[in-house]
C-alpha positions in Angstrom: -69.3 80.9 43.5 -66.4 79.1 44.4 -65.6 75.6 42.9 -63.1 73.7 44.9 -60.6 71.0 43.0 -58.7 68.2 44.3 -54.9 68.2 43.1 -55.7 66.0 40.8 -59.1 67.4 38.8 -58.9 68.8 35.8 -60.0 72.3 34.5 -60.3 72.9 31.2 -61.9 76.4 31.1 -59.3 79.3 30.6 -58.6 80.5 33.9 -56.4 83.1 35.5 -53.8 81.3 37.6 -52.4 82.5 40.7 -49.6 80.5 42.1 -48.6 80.5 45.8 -49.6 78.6 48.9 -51.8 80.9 50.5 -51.5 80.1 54.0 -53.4 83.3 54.3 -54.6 85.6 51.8 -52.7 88.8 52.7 -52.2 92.2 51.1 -49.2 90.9 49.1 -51.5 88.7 47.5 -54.3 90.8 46.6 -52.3 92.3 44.3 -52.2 89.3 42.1 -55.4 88.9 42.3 -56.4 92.1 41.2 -54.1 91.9 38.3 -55.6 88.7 37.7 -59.0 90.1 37.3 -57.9 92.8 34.8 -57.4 89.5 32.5 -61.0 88.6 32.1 -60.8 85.2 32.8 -61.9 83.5 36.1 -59.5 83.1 38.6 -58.2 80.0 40.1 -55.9 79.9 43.1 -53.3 77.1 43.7 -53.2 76.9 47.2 -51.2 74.0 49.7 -52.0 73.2 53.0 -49.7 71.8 55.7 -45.9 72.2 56.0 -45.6 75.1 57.0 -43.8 76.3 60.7 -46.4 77.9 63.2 -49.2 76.2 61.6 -52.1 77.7 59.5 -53.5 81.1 59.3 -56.8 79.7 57.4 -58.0 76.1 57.6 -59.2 74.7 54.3 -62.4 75.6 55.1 -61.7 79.5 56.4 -59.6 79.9 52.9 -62.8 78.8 50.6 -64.6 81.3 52.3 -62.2 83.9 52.2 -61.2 83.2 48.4 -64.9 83.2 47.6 -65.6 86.6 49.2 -63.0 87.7 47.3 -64.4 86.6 43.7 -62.3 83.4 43.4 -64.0 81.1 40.8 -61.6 77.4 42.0 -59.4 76.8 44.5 -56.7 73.9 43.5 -56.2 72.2 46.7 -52.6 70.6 47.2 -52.3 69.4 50.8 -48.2 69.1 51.7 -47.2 65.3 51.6 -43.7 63.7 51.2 -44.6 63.0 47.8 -45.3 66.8 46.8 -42.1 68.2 48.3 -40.1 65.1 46.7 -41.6 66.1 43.1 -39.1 67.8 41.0 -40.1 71.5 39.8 -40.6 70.9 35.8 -42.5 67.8 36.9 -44.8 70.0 39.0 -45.5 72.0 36.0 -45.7 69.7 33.7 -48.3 68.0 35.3 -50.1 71.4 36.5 -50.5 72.7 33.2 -51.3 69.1 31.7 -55.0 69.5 33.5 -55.5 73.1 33.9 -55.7 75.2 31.2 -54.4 78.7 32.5 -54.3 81.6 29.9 -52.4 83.7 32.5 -50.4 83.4 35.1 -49.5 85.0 38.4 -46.8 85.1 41.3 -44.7 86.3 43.6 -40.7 87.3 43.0 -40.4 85.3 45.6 -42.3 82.1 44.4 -40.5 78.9 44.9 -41.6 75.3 43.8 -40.8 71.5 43.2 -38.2 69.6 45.2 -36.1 71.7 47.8 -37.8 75.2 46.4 -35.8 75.0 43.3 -37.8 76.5 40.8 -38.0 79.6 40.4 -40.7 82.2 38.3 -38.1 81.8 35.7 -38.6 78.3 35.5 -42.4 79.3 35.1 -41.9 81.4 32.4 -40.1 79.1 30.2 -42.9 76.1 30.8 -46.0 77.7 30.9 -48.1 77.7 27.9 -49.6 81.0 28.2 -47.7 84.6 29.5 -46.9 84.9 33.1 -47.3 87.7 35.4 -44.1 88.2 38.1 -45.3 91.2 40.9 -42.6 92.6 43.3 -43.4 91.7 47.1 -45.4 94.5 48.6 -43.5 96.1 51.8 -45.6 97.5 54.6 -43.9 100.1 57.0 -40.8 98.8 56.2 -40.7 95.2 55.6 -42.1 92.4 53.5 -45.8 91.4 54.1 -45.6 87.8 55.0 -47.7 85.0 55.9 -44.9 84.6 59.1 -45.0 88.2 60.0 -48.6 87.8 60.3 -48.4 84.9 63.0 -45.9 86.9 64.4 -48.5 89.8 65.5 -50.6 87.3 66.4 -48.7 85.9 69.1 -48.3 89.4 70.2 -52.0 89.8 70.3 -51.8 92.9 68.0 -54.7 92.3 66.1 -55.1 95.7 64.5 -51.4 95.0 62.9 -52.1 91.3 61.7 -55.1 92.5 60.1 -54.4 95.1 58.2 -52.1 92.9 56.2 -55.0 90.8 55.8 -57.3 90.8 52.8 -59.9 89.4 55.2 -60.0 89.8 59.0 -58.6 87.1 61.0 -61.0 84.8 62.4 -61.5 81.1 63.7 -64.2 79.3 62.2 -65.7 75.6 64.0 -68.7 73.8 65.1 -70.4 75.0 68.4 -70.0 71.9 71.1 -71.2 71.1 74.1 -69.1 72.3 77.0 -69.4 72.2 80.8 -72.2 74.7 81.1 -70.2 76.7 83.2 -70.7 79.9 82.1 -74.7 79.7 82.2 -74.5 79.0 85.7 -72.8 81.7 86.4 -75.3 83.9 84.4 -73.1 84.2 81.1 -73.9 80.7 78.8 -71.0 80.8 76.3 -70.8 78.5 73.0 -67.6 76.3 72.7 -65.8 75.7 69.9 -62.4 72.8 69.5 -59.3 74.0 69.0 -58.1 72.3 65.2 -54.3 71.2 66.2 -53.3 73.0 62.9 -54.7 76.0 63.6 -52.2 79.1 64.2 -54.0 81.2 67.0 -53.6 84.4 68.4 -51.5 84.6 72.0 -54.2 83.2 75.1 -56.3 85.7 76.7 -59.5 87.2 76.9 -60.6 89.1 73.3 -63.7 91.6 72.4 -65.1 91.0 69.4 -67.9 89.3 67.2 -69.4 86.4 66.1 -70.8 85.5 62.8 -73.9 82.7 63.2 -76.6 81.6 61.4 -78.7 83.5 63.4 -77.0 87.0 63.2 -74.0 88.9 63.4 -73.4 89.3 67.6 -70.8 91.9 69.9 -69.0 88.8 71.1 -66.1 88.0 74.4 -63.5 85.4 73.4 -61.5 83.0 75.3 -58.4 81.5 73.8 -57.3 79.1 75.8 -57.6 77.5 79.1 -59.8 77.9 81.4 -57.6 77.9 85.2 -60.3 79.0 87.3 -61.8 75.5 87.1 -58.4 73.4 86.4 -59.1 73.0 82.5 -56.0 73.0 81.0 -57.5 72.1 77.3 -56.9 74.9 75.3 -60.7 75.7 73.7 -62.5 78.8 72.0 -65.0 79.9 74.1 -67.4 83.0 73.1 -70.2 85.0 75.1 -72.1 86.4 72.4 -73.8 90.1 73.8 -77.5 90.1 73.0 -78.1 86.1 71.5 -80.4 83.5 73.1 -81.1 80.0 72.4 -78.0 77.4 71.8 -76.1 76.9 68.8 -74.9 73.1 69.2 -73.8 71.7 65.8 -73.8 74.7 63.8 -71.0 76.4 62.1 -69.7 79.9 63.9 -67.1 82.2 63.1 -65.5 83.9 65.9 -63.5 87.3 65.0 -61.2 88.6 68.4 -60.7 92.1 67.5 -59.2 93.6 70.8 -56.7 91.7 73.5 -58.3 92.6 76.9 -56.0 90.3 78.9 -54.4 87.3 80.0 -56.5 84.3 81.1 -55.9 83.6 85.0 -57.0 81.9 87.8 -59.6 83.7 89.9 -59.9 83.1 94.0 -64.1 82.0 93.1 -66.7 82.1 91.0 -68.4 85.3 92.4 -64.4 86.9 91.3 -65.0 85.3 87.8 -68.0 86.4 87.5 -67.2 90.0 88.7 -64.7 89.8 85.2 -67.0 88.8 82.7 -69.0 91.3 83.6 -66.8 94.0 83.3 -65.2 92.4 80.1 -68.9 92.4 79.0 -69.1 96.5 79.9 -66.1 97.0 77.9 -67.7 94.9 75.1 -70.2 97.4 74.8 -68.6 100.4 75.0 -65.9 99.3 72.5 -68.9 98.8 70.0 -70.7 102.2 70.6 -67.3 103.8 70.3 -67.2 101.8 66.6 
């Protein structure tokens, strides 16, 4: 079970500590974590949110459950303020290792900390009070495994390719609101789910996938985006989930796009609209028996 602590708390049972902001767990990052593990001790994963270009990968939220599926004991929550970047690097450690009491240590070649990034795992190895762990960057097909080139194949809707430097699949995870009821009258009701401002999402269009909800595990369709048959411009997550009934107002949903199926666009009526959805629906389906 995961434990989450402020940047503040204190932890004074010997941990493994994985350094890093973890805008997204990814491949690279896996391997500290399994080294981590071979330690013994529980694992606790410093992790920052905010500050960084494109947005996030994982919401606060999303990364809790991502670290916990993954074995995590405590995430150390930093979110990115004026104060944090200002605060020189020995200082940052100083006061780290002051409340957590880490009996390992684990980053990145590339880890970079303190005021203007200048401390370096070098840096870490002379202040910390315990051995430290420094793990080249894994490369896949050619190039570094990066939070960034992540986003990147996001934007180009490649799904496959963002997620297989994943450790977990992408997904978007939010609290099912009421929308215009559109889609039930046309004989497809959909759930509706806000777009968090901070949230780095994949490029708009129309998605097969799944949902995961407190009911089940459903074959889902997934708008990301606007809506232009209508004249909504507010970009919104909107999900026809194959096989559910009932409504799922208030409850928290996880929405995984899986395949880009195409662009959102304006269609000449309804009937046209509704002539799409069912064929994305037929395409659904046979994507899933072809799984």
């Amino acid at each position: 079970m995961l434990t989450v602590l402020g940047e503040r708390a204190e932890l004074f049972e010997p941990c493994a500590l994985l350094l890093g902001a973890f805008d997204g767990f990814h491949t690279g990052h896996m391997t500290l974590l399994e080294a981590a593990k071979r330690t013994g001790y529980p694992v606790a994963a410093l992790t920052i949110f905010g500050g960084k270009e494109g947005g996030a990968l994982f919401l606060p939220a999303e990364r809790r459950a991502v670290l916990s599926s993954l074995g995590v004991s405590y995430a150390l929550e930093y979110d990115y303020s004026p104060d944090l970047f200002a605060t020189p690097a020995l200082h940052f450690l100083a006061s780290l290792f002051s409340r957590i009491r880490a009996g390992a240590v684990f980053c990145g070649e590339d880890f970079r900390f303190g005021a203007g990034a200048t401390g370096t795992p070098s840096d870490l190895k002379r202040m910390a009070p315990c051995p430290v762990t420094v793990l080249p960057l894994k490369e896949a097909n050619g190039e570094k495994v990066s939070s960034s080139r992540i986003k990147s194949l996001l934007g180009d809707a490649d799904m496959d390719g963002a997620n297989a430097l994943l450790a977990r699949p992408y997904f978007i995870q939010g609290t099912v609101e009421h929308g215009r009821h559109v889609g039930s009258k046309l004989g497809f009701p959909t759930l509706n789910l806000a777009v968090p401002p901070q949230k780095t999402l994949p490029k708009e269009g129309v998605y097969g996938g799944f949902a995961e909800t407190p009911r089940g595990r459903f074959p889902a369709v997934v708008n990301i985006g606007a809506r232009p048959t209508f004249g909504v411009t507010e970009k919104k997550i909107e999900a026809y989930l194959d096989g559910f009934s009932g409504d799922l107002y208030g409850e928290t949903v996880r929405v995984y796009p899986e395949r880009y199926y195409r662009p959102t666009a304006a269609f000449p009526s309804a009937e046209a609209l509704k002539a799409q959805l069912a064929g994305d629906i037929a395409r659904l389906r046979a994507q899933k028996e072809n799984v």
